[in-house]
N, C-alpha and C positions, 0 to 999 in steps of 0.2 A: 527504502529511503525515508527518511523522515522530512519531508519537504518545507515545512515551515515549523515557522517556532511555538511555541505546546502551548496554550494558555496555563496560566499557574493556576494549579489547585490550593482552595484556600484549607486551609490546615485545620482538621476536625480532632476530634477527643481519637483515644486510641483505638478503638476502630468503631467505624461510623456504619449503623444499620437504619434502613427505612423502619420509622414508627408510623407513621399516617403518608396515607397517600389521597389527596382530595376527601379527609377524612374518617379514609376506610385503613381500618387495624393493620400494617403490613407485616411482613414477613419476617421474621424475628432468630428462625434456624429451618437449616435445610433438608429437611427430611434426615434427619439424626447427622448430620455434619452439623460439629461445629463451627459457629460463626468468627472464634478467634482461631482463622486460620496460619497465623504468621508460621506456624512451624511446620506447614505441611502435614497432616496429621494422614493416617491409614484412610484409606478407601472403606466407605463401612459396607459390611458386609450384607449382598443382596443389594447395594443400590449402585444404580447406574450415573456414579460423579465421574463426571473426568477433568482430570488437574495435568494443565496445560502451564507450560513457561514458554513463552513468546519471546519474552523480551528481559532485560534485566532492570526495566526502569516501569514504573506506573504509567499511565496514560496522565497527561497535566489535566485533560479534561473530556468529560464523558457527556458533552455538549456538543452534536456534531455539527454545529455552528462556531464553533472556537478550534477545531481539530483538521487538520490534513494534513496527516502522516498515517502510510501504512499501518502502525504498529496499533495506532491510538484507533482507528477505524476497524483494524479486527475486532476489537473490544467492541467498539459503539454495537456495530451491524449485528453484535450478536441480540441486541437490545431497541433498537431501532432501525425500521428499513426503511425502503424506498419502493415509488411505482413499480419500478424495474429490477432485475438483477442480475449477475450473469453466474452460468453454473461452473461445473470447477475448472470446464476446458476454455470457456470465453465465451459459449454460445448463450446471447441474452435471452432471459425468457420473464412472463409476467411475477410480479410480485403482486402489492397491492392494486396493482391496476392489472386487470384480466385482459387484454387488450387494447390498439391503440394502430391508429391510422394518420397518416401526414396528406391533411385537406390542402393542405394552400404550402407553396415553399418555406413559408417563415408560421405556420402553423398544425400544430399537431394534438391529435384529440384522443383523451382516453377515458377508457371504459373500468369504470372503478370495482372493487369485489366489494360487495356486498354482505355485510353481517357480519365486518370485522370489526374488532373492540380492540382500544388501547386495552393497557395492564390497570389503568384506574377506572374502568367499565365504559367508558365515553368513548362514544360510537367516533368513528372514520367514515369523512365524508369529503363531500369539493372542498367547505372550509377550511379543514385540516389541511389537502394540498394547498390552496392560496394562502394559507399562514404561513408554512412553511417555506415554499418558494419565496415568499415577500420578504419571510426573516432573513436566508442568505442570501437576495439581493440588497439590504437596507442596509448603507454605509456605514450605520449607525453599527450596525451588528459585528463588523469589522471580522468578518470570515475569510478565516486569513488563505483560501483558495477562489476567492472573489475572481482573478484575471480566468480561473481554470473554466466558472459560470455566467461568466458576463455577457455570454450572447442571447443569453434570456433576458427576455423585456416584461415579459408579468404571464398573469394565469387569468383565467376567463371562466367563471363557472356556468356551465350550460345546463345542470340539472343536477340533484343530490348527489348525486354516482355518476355526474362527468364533468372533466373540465377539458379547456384547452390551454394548451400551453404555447404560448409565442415567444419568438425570437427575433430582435432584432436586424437580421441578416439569415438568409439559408444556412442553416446549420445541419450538414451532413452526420455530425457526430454527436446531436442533440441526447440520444438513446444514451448510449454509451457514455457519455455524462453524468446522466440521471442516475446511471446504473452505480456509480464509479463513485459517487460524491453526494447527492441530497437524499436526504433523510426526512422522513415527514414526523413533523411533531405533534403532541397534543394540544392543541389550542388553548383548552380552559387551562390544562395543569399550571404548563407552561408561561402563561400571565400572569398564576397564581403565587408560583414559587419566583417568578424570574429565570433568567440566566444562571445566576449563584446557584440558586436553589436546585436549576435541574439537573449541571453538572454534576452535582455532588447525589440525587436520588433521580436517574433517570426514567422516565418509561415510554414504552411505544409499542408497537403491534408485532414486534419479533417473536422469534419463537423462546428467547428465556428472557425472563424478569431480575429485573436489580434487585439483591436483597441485602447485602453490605460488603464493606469495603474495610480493611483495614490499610491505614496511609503505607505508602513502599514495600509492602508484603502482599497483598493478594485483593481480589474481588470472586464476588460471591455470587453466580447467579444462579436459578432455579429454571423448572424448564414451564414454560406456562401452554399447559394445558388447553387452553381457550386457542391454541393457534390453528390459524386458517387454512393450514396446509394440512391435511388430515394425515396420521401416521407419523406425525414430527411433533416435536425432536425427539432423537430415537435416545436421549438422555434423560436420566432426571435431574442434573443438576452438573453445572459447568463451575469449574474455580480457572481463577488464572494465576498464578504466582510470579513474582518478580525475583530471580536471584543472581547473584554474579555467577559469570559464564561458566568458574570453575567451581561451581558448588550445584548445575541443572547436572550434568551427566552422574554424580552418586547419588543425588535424588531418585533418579529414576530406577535404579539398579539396587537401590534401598527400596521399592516399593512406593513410596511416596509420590510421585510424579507418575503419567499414565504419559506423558507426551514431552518432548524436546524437540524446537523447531530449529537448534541452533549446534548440531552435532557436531563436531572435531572429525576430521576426516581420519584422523588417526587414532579414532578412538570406536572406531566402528565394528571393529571385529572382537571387542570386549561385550559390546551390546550384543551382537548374534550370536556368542557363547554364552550368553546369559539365561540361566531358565527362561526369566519371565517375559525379557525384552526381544525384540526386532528390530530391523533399519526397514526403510524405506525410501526410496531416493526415485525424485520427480523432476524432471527437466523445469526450472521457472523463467516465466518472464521477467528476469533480472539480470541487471549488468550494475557494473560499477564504472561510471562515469567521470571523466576528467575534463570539465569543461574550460578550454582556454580563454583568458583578456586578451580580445582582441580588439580591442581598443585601445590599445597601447605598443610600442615595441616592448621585448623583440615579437611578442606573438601574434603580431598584427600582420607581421608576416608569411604568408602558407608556408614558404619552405622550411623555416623554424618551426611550424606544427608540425611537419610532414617528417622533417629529421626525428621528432622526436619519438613519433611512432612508429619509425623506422628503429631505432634504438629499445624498443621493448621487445623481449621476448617471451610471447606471451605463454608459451607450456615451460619456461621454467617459473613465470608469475602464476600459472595455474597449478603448480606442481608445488611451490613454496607456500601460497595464499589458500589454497582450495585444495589441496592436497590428489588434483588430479579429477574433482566433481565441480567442471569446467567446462566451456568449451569457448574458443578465440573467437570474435567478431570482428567482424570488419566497420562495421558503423556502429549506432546506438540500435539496430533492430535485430530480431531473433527468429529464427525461422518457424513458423507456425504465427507469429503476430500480424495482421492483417498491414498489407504496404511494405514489407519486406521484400527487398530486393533481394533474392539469393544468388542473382550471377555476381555479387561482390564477393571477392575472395580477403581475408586478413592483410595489411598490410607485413611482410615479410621482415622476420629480423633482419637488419643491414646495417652494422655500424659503421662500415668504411662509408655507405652512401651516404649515411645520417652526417659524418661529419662533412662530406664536401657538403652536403644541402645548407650546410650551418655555415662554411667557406663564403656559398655562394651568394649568401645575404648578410656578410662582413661579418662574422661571429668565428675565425680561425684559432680563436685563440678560447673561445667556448665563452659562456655565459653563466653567471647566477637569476635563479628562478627561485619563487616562496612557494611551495603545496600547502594548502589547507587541506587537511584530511579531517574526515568525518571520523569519530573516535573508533567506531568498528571498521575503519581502513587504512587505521594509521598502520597495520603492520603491509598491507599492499605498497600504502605508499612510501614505507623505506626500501622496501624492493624494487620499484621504481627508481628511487632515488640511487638507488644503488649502480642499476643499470643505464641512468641517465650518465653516470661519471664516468661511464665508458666512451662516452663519447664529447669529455671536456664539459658537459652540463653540471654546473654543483645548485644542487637543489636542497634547499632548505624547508622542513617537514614541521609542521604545527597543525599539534591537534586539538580539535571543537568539540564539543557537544551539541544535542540535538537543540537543547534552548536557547545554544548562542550562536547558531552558525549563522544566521540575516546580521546578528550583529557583528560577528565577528569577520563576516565577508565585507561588510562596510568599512571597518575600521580597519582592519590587514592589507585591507586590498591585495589579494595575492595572483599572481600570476595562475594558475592552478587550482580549481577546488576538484578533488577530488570526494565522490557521494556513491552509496550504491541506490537503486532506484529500482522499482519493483513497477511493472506495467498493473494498473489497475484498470485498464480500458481493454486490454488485449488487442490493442494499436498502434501502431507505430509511432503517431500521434504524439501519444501524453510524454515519450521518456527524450523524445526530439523537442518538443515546448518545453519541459524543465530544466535540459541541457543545452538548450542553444536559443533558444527564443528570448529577446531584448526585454520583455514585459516579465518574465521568469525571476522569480525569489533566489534563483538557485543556480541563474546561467548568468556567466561574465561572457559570453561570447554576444556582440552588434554586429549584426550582417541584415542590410535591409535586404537581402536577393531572397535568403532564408525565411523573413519574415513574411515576405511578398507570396513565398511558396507555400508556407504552413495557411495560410489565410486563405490560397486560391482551395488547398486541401477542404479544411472547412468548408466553406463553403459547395462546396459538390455533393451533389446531392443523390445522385447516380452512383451502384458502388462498384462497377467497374472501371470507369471514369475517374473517380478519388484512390481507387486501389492505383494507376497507373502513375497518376498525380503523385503517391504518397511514394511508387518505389521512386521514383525520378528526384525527390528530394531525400531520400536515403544514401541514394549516389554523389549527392550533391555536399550532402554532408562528408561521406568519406572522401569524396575526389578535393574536396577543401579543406580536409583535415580540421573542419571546427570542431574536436573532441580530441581527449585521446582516448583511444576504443583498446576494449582488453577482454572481458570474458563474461558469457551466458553462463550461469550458476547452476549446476544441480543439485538440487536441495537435496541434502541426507538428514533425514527424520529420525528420530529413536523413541520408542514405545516401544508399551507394554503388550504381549502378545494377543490380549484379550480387547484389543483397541479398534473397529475397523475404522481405520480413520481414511478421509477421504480429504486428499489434500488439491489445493486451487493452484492452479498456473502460475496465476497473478501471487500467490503466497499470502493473500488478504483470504482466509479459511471461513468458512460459517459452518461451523459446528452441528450445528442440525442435523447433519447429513449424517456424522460420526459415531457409531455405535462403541456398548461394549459390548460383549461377545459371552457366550455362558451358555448351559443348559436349557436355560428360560430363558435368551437373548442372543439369539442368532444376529451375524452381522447384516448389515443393508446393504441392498444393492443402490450402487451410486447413480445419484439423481435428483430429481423433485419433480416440482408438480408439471403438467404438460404445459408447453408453450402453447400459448392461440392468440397470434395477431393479425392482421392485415399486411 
């Protein structure tokens, strides 16, 4: 899901490569790739690139203080991390901070690693974390997932290599924030170039290095050596390319591409016949979200949400939209995500029920409804649309882009936005606060019972306590029908066989972990470095 609007990238020469970095001479080609990558060029031979399409659009900004959207954060994290992280199943483990303990309810202390360097040789220390935490909490900074970080109050340096971290209020889900969303910056660069500046030549303590970019085609990164993780990145060198959806699949089957995150379900058994290519298919923490205004009739009213969920059928939606790499939900949560209630069952095709429920709240003669659909689900939401007219619904379908959906949710005011949304907390949490919670960029649903509940969640500190808490508002959401609920996603991958790629739940990847495979490159076994916290 692309959750807020992208900050704009300001427009460089045709393609833009770091010359100086504090300086020092940067990086100019990629160990024999060429830097004018726009046409996808051959993998060179003997080196370990992998050319990844994620997406069909660029990131607007490689400033993880301007960014919160899935797509644009795969990019960042491969270039910038955080204290924390989580591995590919959800389990959080140390990043830049080796450790870390919760002293006080609204305070948490951690234990910093030691001898790590930005990519412009300036050491990582407490300062680093207080700059950066300070930068996305400063109004000024205008980080456009500010409501997602707000329960931090500041940072406390306690010595070179610790600080503490406080929160306003107990924050049960402090961790998993940090993990999900901040990024530590480099202080001098970072003053040095500005915002402008580092969007456009980013650096940080990741495991690859920015080395250029050409605008709407591709980014270029290298794998830096100096990182802390010993044995990583099992790359030398990462590209990303942007293409239209029907020009990644003969990419890859022409050699050019090493990775496609965005298969055709009907196109998968061309890839397994293929010499060079594989599928691969991972269950994610992904659903596509239909949040109601309920702040208005008709969908103010439950039994016009509840008809209409009663009116979807969701495996011929997962059979037409997903081609079958699917599965139906009952609420917005997934089984394996932490606060998941699994004794909720799908709500059941029913169109005779849906129309009395539409009867019984004066609507017999049926109603018109507007969907905003996010442009990768305008084709869901005419099947929707489709099957709402079974039951006298005529729904009228318009589609956004990822830049203007905040604006165009304001100005359309629609009934319906339908988004897909990817769990980056691996909680139940984050895809319930972006679809239903009043303070949300992204949710037209007002329910103070909802809000009252997501805040008690938070707040618990104890996590079998908050697990009980979070199923209890899972049920709450489907027994109120604030969504319309439709299907958990099973991502189908296509690579190259020579790829081990090691894909994340959450569908936010970090590369590191990703081999390629040869004679002299055996694949990795999936992982990283050992957890050690309190």
């Amino acid at each position: 899901m692309l959750w807020l609007r992208r900050a704009r990238w300001h427009r460089l020469r045709d393609c833009d490569t770091v010359s100086e970095v504090n300086g020092k001479a940067g990086i100019v080609a990629l160990l024999g790739v060429a830097v004018l990558c726009g046409g996808v060029l051959a993998r060179p031979v003997g080196k370990r690139i992998l050319r990844v399409c994620d997406d069909t659009v660029e990131p607007r900004s490689l400033d993880p203080t301007q960014e919160f959207d899935s797509k644009s954060d795969t990019v960042v994290q491969q270039i910038v991390e955080g204290l924390v992280h989580f591995k590919p199943d959800g389990m959080l483990e140390p990043a830049l901070a080796e450790r870390w303990s919760r002293v006080a309810p609204t305070r948490m202390t951690f234990w910093l690693r030691k001898g790590v360097r930005f990519h412009d040789g300036t050491a990582f220390d407490a300062q680093a974390v207080k700059f950066s935490v300070e930068r996305y909490m400063d109004p000024a900074t205008r980080f456009p997932g500010f409501p997602f970080v707000r329960t931090i109050q500041g940072v406390e340096i306690e010595a070179p290599d610790r600080v503490s971290i406080l929160t306003r209020a107990p924050d049960g889900l402090l961790l998993s924030r940090l993990a999900g969303a901040l990024r530590i910056l480099p202080p001098a660069y970072y003053r040095k170039v500005g915002p402008e500046g580092f969007a456009r030549h980013p650096i940080g303590t990741g495991p690859f290095r920015f080395v250029s970019r050409e605008p709407g085609r591709c980014l270029v990164l290298a794998a830096n050596r100096d990182y802390w993780a010993a044995g990583f990145p099992k790359l030398d060198g990462l590209e990303f390319h942007f293409l239209p959806l029907e020009q990644q699949l003969p990419a890859l089957l022409e050699g050019r591409l090493d990775l496609i995150t965005e298969l055709p379900g009907t196109r998968t058994i061309d890839v397994v016949r293929h010499a060079r290519t594989t599928v691969v298919k991972n269950p994610s923490f992904w659903t596509l979200y239909g949040t109601f205004d309920t702040s208005r009739p008709p969908l103010s009213d439950a039994r016009v949400r509840r008809a209409l969920n009663l009116a979807i059928d969701r495996q011929n939606l997962i059979h037409i939209e997903a081609m079958g790499n699917a599965r139906p939900v009952a609420s917005l949560s997934m089984p394996g995500e932490a606060g998941h209630e699994p004794d909720l069952q799908p709500y059941v095709f029913d169109p005779l029920q849906a129309r009395r429920l539409l009867a019984d709240a004066g609507y017999q003669g049926g109603l018109e409804l507007t969907i905003l659909a996010a442009l990768t689900s305008a084709r869901a939401a005419q099947v929707i649309a489709g099957q709402f007219a079974e039951i006298g619904v005529r729904a009228k379908v318009v589609k956004t882009t990822a830049p203007e959906m905040i604006a165009d949710l304001a100005r359309l005011k629609p009934h319906i936005f339908l988004c897909p949304c990817p769990d980056p907390l691996y909680h139940t949490y984050f895809i319930q606060w972006v679809a239903c919670g009043s303070d949300s960029p992204f949710s037209l649903v007002r329910d103070a019972e909802f809000d009252r509940r997501l805040a008690e969640v938070v707040s618990t500190l104890d996590d079998a306590s908050r697990d009980r808490l979070s199923r209890g508002l899972d049920r709450y959401i489907h027994d109120q029908a604030l969504n319309l609920f439709t299907y958990q996603r099973i991502r189908t991958y296509g690579l190259a066989r020579d790829v081990g790629f090691v894909p994340f739940t959450s569908e936010m990847h970090r590369f590191h972990l990703t081999a390629i495979s040869g004679p002299e490159h055996p694949p990795p076994k999936p992982g990283g470095p050992a957890a050690l916290h309190d």
